[in-house]
MILUM-497533 format. One record per residue (C-alpha): y, x, z; residue number from 1; residue in three letters. Coordinates in Angstrom, 1 decimal. Each point is the difference from the previous one (the first is absolute). Layout:
MILUM-497533
+--------+--------+--------+-----+------+
:      y :      x :      z : pos : code :
+--------+--------+--------+-----+------+
:      Y :      X :      Z : NUM :  Ala :
...
+--------+--------+--------+-----+------+
end
This chain:
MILUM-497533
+--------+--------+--------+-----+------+
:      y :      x :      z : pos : code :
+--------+--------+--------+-----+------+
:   29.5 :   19.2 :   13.2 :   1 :  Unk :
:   -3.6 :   -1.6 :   -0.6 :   2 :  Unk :
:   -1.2 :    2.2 :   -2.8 :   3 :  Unk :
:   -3.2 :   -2.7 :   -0.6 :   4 :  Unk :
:    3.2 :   -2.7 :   -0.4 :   5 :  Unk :
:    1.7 :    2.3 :   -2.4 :   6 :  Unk :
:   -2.8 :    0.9 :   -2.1 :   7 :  Unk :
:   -1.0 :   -3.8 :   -0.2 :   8 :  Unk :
:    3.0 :   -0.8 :   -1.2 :   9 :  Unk :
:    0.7 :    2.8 :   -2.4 :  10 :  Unk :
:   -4.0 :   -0.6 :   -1.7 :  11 :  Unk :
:    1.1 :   -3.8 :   -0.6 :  12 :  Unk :
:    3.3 :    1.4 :   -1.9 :  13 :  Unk :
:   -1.6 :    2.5 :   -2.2 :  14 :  Unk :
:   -2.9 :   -2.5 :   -0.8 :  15 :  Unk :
:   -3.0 :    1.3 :    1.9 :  16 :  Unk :
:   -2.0 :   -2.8 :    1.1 :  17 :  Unk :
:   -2.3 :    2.1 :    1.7 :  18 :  Unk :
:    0.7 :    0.4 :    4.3 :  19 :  Unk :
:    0.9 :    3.2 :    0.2 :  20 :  Unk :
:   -1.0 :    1.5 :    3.5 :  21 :  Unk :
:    2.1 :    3.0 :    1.4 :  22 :  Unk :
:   -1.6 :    2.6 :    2.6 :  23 :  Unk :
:    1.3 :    2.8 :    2.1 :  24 :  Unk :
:   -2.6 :    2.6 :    0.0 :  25 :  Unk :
:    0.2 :    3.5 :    1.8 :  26 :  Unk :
:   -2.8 :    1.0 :   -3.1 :  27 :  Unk :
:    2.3 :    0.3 :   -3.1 :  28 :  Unk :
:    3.1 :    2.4 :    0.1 :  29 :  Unk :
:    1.7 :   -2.1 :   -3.0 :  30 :  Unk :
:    0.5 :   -3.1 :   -0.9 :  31 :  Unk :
:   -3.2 :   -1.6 :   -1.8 :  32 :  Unk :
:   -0.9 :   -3.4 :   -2.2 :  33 :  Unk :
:   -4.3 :   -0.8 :    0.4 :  34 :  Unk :
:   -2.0 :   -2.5 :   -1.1 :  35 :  Unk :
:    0.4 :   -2.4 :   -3.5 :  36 :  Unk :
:   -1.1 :   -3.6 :    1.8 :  37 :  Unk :
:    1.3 :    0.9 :    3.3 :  38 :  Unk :
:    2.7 :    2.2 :   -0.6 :  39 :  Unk :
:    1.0 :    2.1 :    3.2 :  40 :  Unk :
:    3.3 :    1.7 :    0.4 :  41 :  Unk :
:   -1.0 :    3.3 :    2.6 :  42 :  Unk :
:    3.5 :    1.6 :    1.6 :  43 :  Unk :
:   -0.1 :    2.9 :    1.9 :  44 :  Unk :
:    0.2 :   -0.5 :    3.8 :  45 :  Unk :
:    2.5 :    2.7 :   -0.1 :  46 :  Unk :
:    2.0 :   -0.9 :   -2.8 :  47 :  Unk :
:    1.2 :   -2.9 :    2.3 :  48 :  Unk :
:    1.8 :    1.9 :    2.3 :  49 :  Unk :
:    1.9 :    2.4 :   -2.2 :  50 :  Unk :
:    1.0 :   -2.5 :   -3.1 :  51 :  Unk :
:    2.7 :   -2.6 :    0.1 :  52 :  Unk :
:   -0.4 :   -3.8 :   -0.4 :  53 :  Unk :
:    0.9 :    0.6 :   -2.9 :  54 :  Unk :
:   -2.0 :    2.8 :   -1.1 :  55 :  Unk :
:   -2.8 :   -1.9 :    1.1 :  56 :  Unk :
:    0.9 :   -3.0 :   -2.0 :  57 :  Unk :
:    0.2 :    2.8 :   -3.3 :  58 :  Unk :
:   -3.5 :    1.3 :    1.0 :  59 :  Unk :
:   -1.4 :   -3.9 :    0.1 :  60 :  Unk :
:    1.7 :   -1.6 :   -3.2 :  61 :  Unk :
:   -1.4 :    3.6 :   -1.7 :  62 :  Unk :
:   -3.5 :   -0.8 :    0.9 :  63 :  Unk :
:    0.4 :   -3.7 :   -0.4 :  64 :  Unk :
:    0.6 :    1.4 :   -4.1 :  65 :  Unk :
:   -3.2 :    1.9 :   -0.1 :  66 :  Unk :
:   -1.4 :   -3.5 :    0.9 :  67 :  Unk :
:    1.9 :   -1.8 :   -2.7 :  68 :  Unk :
:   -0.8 :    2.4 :   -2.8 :  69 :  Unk :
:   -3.5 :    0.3 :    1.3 :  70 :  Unk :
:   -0.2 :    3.2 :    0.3 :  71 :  Unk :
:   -3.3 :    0.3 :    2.1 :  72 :  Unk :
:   -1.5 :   -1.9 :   -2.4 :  73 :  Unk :
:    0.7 :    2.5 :   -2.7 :  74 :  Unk :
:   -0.4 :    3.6 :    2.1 :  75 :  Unk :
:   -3.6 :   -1.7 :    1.0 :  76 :  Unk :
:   -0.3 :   -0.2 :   -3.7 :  77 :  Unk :
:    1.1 :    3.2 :   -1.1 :  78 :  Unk :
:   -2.1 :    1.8 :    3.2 :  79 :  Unk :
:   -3.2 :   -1.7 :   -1.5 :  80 :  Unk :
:    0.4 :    1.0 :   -3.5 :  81 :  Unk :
:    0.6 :    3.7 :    1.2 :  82 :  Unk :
:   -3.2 :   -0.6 :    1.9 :  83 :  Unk :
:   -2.4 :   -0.8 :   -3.0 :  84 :  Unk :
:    2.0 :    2.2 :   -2.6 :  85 :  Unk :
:   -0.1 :    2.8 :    2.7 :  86 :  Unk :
:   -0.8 :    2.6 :   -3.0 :  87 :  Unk :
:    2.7 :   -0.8 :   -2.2 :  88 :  Unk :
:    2.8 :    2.6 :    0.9 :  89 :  Unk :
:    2.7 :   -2.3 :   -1.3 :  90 :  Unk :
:   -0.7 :   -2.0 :    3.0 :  91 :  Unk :
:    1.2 :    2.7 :    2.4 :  92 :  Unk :
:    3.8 :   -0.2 :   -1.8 :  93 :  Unk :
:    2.6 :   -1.7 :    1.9 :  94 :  Unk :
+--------+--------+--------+-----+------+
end
């Protein structure tokens, strides 16, 4: 199956009306969402060979939600806030 097709697909029936690009990359050991304009979907190399289709089609339409709910947006957020309250302990809870 053409993953890029699928994930196309998929973006235009959750409502994202960003392109979505998908990557294999022997760099990351799990699955992976980058990027807010240009969102990037990074799969493991690896992961390719060992999952089902699928598997592979749980792994996409998970990461294709983090895109929905913006979550990139929001955990660059929260990272820069920990950043310049760095001496407030409360930000070290999770």
């Amino acid at each position: 199956m053409d993953w890029k097709i699928f994930v196309k697909q998929v973006s235009y029936q959750l409502g994202i009306k960003k392109n979505v690009n998908i990557y294999l990359s022997e760099l990351v050991t799990t699955p992976m969402t980058i990027g807010f304009l240009k969102p990037i979907i990074l799969v493991p190399l690896a992961s390719i060979n060992h999952l089902s289709a699928e598997q592979i089609e749980a792994v996409l339409l998970h990461e294709l939600a983090h895109i929905k709910r913006l979550d990139y947006l929001f955990n660059l957020f929260l990272s820069v806030t920990e950043t310049i309250l760095f001496f407030n302990p409360f930000t070290q809870l999770r």
